[in-house]
FIROPA-536402 format. One record per atom (N, C-alpha, C): residue in one letter; x, y, z. Coordinates in steps of 0.1 Angstrom, whole numbers, padded with zeros to 4 digits, always signed. Layout:
N
AXYZ ...
This chain:
377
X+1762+0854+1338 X+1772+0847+1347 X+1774+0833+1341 X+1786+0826+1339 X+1790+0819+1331 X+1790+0806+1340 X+1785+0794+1333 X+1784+0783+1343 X+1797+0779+1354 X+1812+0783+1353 X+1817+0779+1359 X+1822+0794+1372 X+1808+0798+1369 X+1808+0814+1384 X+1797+0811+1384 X+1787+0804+1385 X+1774+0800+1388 X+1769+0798+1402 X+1761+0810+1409 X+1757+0811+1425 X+1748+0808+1427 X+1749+0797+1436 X+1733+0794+1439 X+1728+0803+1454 X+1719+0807+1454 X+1718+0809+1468 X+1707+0800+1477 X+1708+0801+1486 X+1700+0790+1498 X+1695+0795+1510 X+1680+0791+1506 X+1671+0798+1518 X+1669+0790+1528 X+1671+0790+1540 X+1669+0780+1550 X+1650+0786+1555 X+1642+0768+1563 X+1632+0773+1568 X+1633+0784+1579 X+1622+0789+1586 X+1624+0796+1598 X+1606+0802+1597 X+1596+0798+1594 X+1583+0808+1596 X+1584+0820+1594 X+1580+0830+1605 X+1576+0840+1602 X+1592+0848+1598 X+1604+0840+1611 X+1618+0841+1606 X+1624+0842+1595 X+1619+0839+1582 X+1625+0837+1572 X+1619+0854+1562 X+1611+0865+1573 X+1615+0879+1569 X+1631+0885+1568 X+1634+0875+1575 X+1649+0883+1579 X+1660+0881+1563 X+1654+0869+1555 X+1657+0865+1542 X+1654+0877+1535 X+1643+0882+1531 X+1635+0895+1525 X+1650+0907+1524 X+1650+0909+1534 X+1663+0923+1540 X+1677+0916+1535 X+1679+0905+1534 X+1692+0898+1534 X+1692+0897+1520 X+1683+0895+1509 X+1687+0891+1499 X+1682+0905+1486 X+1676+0916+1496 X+1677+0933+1493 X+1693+0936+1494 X+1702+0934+1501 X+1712+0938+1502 X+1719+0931+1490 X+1720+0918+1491 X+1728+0911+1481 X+1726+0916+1469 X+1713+0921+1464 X+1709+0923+1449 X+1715+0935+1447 X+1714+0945+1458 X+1723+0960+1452 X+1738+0959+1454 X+1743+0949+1464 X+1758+0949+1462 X+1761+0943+1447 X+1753+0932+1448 X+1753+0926+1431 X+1754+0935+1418 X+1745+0944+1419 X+1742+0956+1409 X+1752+0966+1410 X+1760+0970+1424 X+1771+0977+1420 X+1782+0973+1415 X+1784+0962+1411 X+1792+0952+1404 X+1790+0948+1389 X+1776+0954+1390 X+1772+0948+1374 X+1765+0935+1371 X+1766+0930+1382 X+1758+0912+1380 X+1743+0917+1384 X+1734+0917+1371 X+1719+0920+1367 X+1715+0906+1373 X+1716+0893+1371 X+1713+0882+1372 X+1719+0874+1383 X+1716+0882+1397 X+1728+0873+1404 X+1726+0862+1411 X+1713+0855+1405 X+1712+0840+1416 X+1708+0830+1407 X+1715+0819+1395 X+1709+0815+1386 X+1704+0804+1392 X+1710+0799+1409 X+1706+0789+1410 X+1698+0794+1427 X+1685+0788+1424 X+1676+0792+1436 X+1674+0784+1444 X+1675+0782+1460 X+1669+0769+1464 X+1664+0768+1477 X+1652+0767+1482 X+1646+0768+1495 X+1639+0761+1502 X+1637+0763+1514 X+1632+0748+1517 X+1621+0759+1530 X+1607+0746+1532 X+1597+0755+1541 X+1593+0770+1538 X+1595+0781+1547 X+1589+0801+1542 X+1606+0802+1532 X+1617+0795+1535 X+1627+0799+1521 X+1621+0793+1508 X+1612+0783+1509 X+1606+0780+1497 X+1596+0791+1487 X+1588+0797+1502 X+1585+0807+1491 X+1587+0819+1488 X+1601+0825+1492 X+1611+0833+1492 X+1617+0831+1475 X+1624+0817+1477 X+1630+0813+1469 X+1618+0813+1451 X+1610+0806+1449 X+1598+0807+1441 X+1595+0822+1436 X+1592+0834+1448 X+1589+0841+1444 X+1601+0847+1429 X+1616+0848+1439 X+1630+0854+1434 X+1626+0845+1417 X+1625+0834+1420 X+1624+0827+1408 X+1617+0832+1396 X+1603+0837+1398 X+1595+0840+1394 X+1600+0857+1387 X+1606+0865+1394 X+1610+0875+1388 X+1624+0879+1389 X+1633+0867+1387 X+1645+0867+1378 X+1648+0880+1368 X+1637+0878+1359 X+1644+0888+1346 X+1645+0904+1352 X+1638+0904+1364 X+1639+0920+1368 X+1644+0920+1379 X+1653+0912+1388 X+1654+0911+1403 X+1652+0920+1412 X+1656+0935+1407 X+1654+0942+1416 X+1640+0950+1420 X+1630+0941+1411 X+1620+0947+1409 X+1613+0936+1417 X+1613+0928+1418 X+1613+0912+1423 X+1614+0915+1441 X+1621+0917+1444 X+1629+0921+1461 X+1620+0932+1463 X+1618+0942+1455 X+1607+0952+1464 X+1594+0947+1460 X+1588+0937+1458 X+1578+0932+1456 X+1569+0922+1468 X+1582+0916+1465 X+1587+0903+1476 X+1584+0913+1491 X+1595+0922+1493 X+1596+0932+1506 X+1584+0939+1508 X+1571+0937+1497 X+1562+0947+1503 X+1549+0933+1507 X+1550+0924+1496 X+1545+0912+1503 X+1545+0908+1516 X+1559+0909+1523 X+1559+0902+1538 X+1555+0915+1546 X+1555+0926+1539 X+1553+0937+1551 X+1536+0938+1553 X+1530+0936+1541 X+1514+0936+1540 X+1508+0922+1548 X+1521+0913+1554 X+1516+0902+1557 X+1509+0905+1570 X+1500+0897+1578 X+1498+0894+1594 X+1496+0877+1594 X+1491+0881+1604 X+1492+0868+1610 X+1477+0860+1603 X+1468+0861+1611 X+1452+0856+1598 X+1455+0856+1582 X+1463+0862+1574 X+1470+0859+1562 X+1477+0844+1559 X+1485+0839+1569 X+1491+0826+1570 X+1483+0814+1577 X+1474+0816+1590 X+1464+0805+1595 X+1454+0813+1599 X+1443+0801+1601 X+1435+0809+1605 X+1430+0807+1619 X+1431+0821+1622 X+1431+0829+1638 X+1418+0826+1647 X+1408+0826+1639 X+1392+0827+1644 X+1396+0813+1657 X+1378+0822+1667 X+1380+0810+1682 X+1374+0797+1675 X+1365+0800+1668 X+1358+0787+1659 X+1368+0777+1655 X+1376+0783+1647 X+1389+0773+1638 X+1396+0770+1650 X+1401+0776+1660 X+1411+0766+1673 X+1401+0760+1681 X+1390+0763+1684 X+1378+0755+1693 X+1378+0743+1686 X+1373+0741+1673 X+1374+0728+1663 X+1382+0719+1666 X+1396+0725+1659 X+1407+0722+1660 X+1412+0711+1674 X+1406+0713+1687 X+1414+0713+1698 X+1402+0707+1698 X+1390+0706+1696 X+1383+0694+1703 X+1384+0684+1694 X+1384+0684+1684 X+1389+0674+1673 X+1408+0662+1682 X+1413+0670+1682 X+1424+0665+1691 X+1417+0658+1701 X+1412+0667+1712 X+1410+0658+1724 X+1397+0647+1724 X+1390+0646+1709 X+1385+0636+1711 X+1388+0622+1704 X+1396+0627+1695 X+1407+0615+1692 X+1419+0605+1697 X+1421+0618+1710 X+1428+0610+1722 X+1418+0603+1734 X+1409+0608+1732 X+1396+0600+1740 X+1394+0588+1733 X+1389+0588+1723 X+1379+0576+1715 X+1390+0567+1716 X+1408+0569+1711 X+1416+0558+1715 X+1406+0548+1699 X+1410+0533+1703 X+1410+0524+1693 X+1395+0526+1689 X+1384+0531+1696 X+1374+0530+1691 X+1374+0541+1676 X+1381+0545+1676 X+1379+0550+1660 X+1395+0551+1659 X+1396+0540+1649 X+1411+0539+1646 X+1417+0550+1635 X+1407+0551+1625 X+1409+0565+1613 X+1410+0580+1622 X+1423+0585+1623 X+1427+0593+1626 X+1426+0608+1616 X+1417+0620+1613 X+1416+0624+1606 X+1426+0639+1609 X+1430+0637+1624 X+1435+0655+1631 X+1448+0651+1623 X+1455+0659+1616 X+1468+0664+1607 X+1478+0677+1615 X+1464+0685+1621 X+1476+0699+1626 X+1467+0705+1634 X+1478+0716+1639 X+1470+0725+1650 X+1462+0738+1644 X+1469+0740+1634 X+1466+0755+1626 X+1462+0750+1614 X+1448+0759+1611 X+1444+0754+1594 X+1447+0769+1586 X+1456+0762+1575 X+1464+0775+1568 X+1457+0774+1553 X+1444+0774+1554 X+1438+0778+1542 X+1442+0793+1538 X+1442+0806+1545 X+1446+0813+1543 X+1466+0816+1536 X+1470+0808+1542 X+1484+0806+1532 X+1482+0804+1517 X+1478+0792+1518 X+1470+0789+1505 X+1467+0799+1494 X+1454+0800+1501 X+1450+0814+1491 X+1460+0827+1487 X+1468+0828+1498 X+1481+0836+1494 X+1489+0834+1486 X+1492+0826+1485 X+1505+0822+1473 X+1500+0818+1462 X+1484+0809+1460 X+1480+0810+1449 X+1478+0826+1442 X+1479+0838+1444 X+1472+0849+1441 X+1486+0854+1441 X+1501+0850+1441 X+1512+0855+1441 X+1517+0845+1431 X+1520+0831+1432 X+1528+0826+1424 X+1521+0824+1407 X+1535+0828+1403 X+1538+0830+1389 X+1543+0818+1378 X+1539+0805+1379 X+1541+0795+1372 X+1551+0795+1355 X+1539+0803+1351 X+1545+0805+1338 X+1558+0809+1336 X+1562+0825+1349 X+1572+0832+1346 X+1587+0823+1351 X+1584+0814+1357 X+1597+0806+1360 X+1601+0798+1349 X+1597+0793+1342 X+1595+0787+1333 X+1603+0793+1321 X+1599+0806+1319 X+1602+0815+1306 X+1611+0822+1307 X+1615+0822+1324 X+1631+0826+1329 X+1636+0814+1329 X+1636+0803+1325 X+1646+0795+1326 X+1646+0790+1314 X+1643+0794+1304 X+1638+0794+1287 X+1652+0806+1280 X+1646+0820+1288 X+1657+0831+1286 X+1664+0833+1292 X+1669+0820+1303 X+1688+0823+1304 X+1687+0833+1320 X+1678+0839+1327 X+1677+0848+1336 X+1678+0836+1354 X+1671+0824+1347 X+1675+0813+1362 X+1677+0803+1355 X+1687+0795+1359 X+1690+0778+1356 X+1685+0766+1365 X+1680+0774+1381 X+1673+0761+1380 X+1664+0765+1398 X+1657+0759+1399 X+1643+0764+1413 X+1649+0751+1416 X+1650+0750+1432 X+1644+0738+1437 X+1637+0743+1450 X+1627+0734+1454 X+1622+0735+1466 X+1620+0719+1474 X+1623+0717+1488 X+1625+0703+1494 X+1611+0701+1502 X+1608+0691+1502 X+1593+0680+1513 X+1598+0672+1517 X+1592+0669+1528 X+1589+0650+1529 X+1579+0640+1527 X+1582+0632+1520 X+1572+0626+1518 X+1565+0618+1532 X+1558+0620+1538 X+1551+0615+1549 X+1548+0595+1548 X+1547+0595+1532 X+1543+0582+1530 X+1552+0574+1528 X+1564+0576+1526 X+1577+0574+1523 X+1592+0577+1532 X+1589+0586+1539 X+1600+0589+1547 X+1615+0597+1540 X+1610+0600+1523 X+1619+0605+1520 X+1621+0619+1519 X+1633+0625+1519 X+1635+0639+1516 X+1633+0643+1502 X+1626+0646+1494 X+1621+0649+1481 X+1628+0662+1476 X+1635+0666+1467 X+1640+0679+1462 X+1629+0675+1449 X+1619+0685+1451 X+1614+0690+1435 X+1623+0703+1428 X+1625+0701+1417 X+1631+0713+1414 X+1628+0714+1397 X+1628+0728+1392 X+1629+0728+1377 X+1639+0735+1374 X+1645+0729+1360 X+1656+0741+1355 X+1659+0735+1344 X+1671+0740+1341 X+1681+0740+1327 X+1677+0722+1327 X+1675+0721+1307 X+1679+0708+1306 X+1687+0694+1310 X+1699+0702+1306 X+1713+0694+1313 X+1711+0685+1327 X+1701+0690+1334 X+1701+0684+1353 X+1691+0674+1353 X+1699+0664+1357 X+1688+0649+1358 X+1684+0648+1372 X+1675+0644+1374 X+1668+0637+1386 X+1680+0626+1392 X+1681+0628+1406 X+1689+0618+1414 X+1680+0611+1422 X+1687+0601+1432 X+1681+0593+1440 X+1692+0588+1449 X+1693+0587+1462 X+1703+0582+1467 X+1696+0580+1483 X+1703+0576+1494 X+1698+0564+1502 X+1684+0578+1511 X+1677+0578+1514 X+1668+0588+1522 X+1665+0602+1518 X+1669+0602+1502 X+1667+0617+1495 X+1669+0612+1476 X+1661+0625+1474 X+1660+0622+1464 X+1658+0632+1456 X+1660+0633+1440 X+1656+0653+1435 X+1648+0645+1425 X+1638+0655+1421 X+1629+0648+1412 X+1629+0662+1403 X+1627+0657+1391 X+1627+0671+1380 X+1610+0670+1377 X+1604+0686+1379 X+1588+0688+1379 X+1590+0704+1376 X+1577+0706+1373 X+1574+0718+1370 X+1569+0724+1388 X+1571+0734+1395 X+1570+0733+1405 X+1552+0744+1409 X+1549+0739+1419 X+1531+0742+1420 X+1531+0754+1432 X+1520+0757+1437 X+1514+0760+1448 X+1514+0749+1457 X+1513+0739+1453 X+1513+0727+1461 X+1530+0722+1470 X+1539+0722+1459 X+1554+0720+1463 X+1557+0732+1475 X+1549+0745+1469 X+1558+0757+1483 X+1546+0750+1493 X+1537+0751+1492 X+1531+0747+1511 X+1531+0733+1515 X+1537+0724+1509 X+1546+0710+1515 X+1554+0719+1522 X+1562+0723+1516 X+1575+0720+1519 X+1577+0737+1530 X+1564+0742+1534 X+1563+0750+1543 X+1550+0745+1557 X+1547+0735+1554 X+1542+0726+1563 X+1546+0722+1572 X+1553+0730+1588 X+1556+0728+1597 X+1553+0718+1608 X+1558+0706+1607 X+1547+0693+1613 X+1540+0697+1627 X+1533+0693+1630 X+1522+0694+1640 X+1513+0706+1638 X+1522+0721+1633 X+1511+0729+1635 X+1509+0732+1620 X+1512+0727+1613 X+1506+0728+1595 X+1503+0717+1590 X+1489+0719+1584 X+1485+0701+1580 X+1494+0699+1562 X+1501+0682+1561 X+1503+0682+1555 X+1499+0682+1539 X+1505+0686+1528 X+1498+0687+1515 X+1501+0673+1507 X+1491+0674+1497 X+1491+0657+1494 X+1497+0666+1476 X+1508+0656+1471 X+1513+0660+1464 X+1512+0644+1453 X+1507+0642+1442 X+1503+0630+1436 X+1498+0623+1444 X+1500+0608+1447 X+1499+0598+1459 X+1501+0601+1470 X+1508+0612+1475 X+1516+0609+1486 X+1514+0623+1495 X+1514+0623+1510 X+1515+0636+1515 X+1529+0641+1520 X+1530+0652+1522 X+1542+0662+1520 X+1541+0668+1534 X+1555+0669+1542 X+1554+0682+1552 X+1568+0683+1553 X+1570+0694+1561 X+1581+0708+1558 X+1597+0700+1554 X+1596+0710+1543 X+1614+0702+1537 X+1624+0703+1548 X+1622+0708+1561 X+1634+0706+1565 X+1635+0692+1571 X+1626+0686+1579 X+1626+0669+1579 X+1634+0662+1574 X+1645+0656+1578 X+1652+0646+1571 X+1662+0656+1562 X+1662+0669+1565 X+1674+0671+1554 X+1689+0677+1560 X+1696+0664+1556 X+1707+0662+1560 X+1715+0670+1554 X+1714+0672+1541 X+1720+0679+1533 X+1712+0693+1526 X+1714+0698+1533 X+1702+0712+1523 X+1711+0719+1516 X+1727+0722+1516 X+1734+0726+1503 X+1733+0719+1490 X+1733+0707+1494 X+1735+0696+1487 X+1726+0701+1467 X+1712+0703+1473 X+1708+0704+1463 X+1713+0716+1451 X+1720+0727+1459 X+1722+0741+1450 X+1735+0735+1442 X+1745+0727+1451 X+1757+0720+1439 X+1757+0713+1429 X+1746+0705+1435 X+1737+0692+1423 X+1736+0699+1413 X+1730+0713+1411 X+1724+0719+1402 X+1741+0728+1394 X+1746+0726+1400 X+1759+0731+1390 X+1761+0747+1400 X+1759+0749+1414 X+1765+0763+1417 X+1781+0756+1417 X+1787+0770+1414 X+1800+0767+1417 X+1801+0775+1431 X+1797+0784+1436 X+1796+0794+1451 X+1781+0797+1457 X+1783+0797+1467 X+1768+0797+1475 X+1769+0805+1484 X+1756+0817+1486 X+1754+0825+1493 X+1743+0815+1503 X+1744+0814+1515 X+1736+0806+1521 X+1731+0816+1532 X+1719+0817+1538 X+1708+0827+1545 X+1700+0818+1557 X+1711+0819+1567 X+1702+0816+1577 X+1693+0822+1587 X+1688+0817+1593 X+1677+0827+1604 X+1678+0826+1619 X+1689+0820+1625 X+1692+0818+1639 X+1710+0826+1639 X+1709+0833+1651 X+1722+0833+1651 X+1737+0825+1655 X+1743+0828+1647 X+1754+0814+1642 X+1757+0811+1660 X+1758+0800+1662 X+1759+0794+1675 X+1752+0797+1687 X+1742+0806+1683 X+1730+0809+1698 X+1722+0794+1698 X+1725+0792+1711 X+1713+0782+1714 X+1699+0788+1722 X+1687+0784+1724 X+1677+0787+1732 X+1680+0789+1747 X+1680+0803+1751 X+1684+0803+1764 X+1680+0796+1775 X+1696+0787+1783 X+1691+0779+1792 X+1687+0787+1801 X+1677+0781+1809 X+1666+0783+1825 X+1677+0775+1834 X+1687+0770+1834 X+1693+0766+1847 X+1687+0752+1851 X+1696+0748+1860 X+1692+0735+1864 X+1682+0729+1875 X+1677+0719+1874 X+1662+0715+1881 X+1650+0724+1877 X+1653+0729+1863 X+1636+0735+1860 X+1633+0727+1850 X+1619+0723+1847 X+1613+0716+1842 X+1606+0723+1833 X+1611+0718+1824 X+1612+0725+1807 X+1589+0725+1802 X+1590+0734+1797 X+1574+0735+1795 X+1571+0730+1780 X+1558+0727+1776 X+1556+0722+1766 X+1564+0734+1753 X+1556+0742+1753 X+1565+0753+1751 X+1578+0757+1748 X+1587+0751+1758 X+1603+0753+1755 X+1606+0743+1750 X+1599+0729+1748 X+1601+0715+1743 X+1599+0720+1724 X+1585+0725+1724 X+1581+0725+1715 X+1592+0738+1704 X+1598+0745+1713 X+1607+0758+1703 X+1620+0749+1698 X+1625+0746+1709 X+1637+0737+1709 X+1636+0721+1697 X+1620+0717+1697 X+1620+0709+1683 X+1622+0711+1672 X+1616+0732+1671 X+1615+0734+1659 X+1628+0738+1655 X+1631+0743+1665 X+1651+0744+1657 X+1658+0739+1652 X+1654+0728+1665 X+1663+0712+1656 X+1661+0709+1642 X+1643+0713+1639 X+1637+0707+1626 X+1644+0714+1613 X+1644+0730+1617 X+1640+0738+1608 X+1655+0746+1606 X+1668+0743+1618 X+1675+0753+1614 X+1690+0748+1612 X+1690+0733+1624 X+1707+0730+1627 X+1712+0720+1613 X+1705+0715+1606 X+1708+0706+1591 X+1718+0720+1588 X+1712+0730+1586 X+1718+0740+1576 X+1730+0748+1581 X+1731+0749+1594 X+1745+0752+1601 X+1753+0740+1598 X+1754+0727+1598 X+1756+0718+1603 X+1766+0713+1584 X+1759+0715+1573 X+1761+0714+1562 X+1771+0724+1558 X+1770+0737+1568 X+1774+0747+1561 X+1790+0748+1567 X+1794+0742+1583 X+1806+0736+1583 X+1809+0721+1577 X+1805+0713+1576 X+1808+0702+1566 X+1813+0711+1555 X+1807+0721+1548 X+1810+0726+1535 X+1821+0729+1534 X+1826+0738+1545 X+1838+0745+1549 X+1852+0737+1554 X+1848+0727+1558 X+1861+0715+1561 X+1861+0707+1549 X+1857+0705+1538 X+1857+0698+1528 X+1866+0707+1521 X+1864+0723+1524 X+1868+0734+1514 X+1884+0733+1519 X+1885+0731+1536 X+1899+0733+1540 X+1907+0721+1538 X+1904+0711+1533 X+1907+0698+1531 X+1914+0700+1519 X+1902+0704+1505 X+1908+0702+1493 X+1922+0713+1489 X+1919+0726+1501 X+1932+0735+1497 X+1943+0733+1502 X+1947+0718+1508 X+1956+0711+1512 X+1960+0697+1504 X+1952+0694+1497 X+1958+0683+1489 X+1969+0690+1476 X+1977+0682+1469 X+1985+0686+1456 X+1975+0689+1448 X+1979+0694+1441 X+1975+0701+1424 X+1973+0687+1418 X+1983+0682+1415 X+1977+0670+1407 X+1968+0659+1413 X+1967+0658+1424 X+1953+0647+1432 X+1939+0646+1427 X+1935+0631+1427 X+1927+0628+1418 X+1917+0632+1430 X+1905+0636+1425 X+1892+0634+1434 X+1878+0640+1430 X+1863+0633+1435 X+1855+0638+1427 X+1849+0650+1434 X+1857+0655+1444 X+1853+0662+1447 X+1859+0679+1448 X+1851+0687+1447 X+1854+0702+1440 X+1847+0712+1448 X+1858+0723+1453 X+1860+0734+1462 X+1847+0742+1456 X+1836+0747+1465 X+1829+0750+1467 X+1829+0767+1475 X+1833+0776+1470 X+1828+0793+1479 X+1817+0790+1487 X+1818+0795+1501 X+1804+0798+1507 X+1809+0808+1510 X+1795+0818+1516 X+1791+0827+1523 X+1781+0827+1533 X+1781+0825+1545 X+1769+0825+1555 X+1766+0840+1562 X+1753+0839+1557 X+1745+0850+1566 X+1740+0846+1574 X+1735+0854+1584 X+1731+0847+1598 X+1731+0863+1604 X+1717+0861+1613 X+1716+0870+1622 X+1718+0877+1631 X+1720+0889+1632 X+1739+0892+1646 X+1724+0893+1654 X+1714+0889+1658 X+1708+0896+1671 X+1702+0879+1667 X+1693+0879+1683 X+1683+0866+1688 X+1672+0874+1684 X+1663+0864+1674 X+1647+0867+1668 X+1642+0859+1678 X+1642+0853+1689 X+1635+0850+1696 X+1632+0856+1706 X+1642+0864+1708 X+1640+0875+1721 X+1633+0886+1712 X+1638+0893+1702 X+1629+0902+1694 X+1616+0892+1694 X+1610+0886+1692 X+1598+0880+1690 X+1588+0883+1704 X+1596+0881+1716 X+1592+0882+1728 X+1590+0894+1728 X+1592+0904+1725 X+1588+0920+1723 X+1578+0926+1718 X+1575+0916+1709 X+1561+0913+1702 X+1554+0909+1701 X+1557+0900+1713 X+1538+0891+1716 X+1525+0892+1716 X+1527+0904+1721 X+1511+0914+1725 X+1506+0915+1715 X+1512+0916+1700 X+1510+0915+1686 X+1500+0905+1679 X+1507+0896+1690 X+1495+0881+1682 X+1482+0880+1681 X+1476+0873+1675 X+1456+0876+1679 X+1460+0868+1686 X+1448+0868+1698 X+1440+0871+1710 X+1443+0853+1711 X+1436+0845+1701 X+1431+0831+1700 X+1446+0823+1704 X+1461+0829+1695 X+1469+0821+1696 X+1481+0825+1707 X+1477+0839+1712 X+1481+0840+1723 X+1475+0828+1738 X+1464+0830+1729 X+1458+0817+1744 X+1468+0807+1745 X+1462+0798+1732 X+1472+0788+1733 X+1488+0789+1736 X+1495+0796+1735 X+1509+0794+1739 X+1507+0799+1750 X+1501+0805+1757 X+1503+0810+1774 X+1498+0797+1777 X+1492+0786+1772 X+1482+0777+1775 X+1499+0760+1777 X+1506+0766+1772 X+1517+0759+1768 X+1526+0761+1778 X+1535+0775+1779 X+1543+0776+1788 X+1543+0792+1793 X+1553+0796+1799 X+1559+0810+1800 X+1561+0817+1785 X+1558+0834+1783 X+1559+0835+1774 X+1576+0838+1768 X+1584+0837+1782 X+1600+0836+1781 X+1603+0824+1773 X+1598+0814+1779 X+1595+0803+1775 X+1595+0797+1761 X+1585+0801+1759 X+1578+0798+1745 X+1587+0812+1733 X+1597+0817+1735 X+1603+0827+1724 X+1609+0826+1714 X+1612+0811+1706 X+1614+0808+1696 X+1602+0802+1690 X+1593+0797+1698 X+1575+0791+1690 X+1570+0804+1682 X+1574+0813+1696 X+1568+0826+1689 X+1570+0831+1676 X+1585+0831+1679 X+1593+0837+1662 X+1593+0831+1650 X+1583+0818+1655 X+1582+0808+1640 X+1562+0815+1638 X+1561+0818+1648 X+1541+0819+1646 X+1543+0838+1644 X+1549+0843+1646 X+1546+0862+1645 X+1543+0865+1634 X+1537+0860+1624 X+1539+0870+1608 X+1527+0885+1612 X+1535+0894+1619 X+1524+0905+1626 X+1535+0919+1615 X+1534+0929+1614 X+1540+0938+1602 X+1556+0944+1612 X+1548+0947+1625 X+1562+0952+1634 X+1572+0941+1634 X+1568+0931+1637 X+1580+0923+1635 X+1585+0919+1626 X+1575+0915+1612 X+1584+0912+1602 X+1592+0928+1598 X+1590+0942+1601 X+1598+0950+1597 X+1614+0951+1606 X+1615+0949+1614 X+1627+0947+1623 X+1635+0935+1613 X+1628+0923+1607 X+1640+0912+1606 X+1641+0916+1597 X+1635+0923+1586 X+1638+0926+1569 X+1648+0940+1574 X+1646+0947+1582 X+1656+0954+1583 X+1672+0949+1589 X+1672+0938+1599 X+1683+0936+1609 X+1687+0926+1593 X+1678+0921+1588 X+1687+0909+1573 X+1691+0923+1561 X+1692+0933+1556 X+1695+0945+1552 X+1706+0946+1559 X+1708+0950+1570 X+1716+0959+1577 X+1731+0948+1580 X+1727+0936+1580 X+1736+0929+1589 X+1745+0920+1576 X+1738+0919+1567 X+1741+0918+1552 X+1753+0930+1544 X+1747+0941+1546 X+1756+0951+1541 X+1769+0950+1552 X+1767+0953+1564 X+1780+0951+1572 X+1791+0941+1568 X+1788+0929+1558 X+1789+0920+1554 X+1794+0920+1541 X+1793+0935+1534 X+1792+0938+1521 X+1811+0932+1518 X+1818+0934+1519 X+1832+0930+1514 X+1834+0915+1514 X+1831+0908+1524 X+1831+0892+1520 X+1823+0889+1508 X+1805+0897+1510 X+1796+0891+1503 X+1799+0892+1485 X+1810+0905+1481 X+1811+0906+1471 X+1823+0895+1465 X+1826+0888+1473 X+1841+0881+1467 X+1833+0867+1462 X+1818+0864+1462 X+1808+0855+1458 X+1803+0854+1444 X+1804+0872+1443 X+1803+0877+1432 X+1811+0881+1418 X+1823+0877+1427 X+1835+0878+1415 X+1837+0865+1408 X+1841+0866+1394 X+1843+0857+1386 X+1856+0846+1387 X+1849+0832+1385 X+1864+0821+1393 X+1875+0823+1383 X+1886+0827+1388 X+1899+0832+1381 X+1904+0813+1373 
């Protein structure tokens, strides 16, 4: 694929939600292949569980389709104790550690509680999957031009794009974001899948890190930086569903506070960019031919999920261990709590529904998705 048909694709966060990416980006690779495009994402870019979506794709570029059923049997072997850990020990800790820090008050001003869930077990996951070298040697032989994955810096307040690739791409800096060129670690995907409050942040040089969607205003931004000319973009809420209202005079539960933050955190940047992208697009196809400007028509494609994962999630609850079902019944209604849920489920039934409904809802999709794939005339 020739740099000026160069696709970046874009993983948005979403937890356990970002299985629905897994099914979504199985479809793309065989529409891709019946076309002939062997190499169809030179530019990768993910932020939070698209971080390690995006990494893995990275990592087996030179074979993609071998890569996607890899990736697809990964999230299916996943559960829940694989990503935090579940034990009454680890939340008993955890939760008294809290309430005695809100006790003690100024008498102990060093604050050491970071999160509600300790994801040693993440950790150990992706060290025992990610492939350092192989990203590296695909972007040596021409198969990816460039990884990014986004953090925040906790100590800084900035939106961080780490990313590696092709030569040619320099590091930027501009007012509350920034791309920094690095070799990318175990450390950059669980920043930047560090969900604040219930993932403790990762300390990355000097500085700690939590989830790239924080402050990111722009999450296309980085795949054009990198030279896509068209973007397949993969979201995980569906296009315009909000959290179903309860009506008026009810009094929202920790629980519906807490689903409703994570959306905001994790999902509206990337809808929000993705019409910005599209009114920039209907702008430039109304100026003259000869008009000066630095700015240049961009293809998208948005996927997005025709059903609510939140209500699927609610189907699945009974699924969760025992420990963190406490805690959210401990929070609100489990009607209630149906998008917390769909960020905490990595249970096998559920993630096989989203890898299939991102498959299914993808291919229905298959005639737009291939005009991504055609070469800019």
């Amino acid at each position: 694929m020739s740099h000026n048909s160069r696709l970046g694709l874009v993983l948005s966060g979403g937890g356990a939600r970002s299985a629905y990416q897994v099914g979504a980006v199985k479809a793309l690779v065989e529409i891709a292949a019946g076309m002939g495009v062997n190499h169809p994402f030179p530019v990768l870019t993910g932020t939070s569980a698209g971080a390690l979506n995006a990494t893995y794709l990275a990592a087996h570029s030179q074979e993609i389709p071998l890569g996607v059923a890899a990736l697809e049997k990964l999230w299916g072997d996943l559960s829940t104790g694989k990503i935090y850990n579940v034990g009454i020990f680890s939340i008993i800790k955890s939760s008294l550690r809290l309430i005695m820090e809100l006790a003690t008050a100024n008498l102990s001003p060093e604050k050491t509680m970071r999160s509600l869930l300790d994801t040693a077990p993440l950790r150990k996951l992706i060290k025992s999957e990610f492939q350092a070298d192989a990203i590296e040697q695909n972007i040596k032989l021409g198969h990816l031009h460039s990884l990014a994955v986004k953090a925040l810096s906790y100590s800084t307040g900035i939106s961080n794009t780490f990313f590696q690739s092709a030569e040619e791409i320099k590091s930027w800096e501009y007012e509350l974001r920034q791309g920094q060129k690095t070799q990318i670690t175990v450390d950059h995907i669980l920043a930047s899948c560090a969900i604040p409050i219930l993932f403790p942040p990762v300390k990355i040089g000097n500085e700690y890190y939590g989830d790239g969607s924080l402050r990111n205003y722009t999450p296309l931004g980085p795949a054009i930086k990198m030279g896509a000319e068209r973007l397949v973009v993969v979201s995980v809420r569906r296009l315009g569903a909000l959290t179903a209202p309860f009506g008026p005079n009810v009094s929202p539960s920790p629980a519906r506070i807490l689903g409703i933050l994570l959306n905001t955190i994790l999902l509206d940047s990337i809808e929000l960019d993705y019409e910005r992208l599209v009114s920039v697009n209907d702008i430039l196809k109304e100026l003259p031919a000869d008009a000066q400007t630095p700015l240049r028509p961009v293809e998208v494609c948005m996927l997005a999920p025709s059903k609510d994962l939140g209500e699927m999630a609610v189907k699945e609850a009974h699924r969760l261990p025992r420990t963190i079902r406490y805690l959210i019944h401990g929070l609100g209604r489990t009607s209630e709590a149906a998008d917390l849920i769909s960020y905490l489920l990595f249970e096998p039934t559920y993630i096989r529904q989203l890898i299939d409904l991102g498959y299914t809802d993808t291919m229905d999709k298959k005639e737009s998705v291939k005009k991504v794939f055609l070469p800019t005339e």
